[in-house]
C-alpha positions in Angstrom: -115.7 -113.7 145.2 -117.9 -114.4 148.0 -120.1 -111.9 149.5 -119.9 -110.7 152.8 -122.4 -109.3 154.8 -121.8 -105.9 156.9 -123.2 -105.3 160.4 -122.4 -102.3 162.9 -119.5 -103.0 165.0 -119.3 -100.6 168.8 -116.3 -100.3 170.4 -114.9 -98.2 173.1 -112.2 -96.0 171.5 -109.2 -97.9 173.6 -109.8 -100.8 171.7 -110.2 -99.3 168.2 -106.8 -97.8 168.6 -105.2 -101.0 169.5 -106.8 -102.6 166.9 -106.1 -100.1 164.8 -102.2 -100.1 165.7 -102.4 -104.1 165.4 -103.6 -104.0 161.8 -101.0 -101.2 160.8 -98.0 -103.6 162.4 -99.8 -106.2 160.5 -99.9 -104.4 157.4 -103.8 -104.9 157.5 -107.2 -102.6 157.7 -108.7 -102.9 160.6 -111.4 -104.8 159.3 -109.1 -107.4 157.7 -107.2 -107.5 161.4 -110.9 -108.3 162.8 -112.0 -110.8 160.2 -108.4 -112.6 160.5 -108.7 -112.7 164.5 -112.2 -114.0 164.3 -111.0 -116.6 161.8 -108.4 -118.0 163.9 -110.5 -117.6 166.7 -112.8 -119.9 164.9 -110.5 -122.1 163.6 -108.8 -122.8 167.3 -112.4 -123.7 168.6 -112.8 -125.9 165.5 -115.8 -124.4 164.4 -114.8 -123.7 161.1 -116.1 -126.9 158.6 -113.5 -129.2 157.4 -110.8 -128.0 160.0 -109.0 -129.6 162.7 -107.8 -127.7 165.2 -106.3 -130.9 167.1 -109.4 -130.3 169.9 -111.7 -132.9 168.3 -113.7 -134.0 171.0 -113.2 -131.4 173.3 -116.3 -130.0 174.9 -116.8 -126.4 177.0 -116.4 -127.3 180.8 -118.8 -126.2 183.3 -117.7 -123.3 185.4 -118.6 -125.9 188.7 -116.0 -128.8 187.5 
């Protein structure tokens, strides 16, 4: 298995509980329903290696264009 590596998270309590209901309706912890977000966030922005998220290419527009 690989190893992970744990860091302190802060949220304001709002968000916690609508992660937290999130991961229940996904039948996940809460850290499993953050890891899977940030992995398909990853994924979309195909940062992930060996992925194509069908963006190839694509570049982050300035804010002026």
């Amino acid at each position: 298995m690989a190893k992970k590596k744990a860091f302190v998270l802060r949220l304001d309590p709002e968000m916690m509980e609508k992660l937290e209901k999130w991961a229940a309706d996904e039948f996940r912890s809460v850290n499993g329903q953050i890891e899977w977000i940030l992995h398909r966030s990853l994924k979309d922005a195909g940062r992930l290696k060996g992925t194509d998220s069908g963006k190839a290419g694509e570049t982050t527009r300035n804010i002026n264009e």
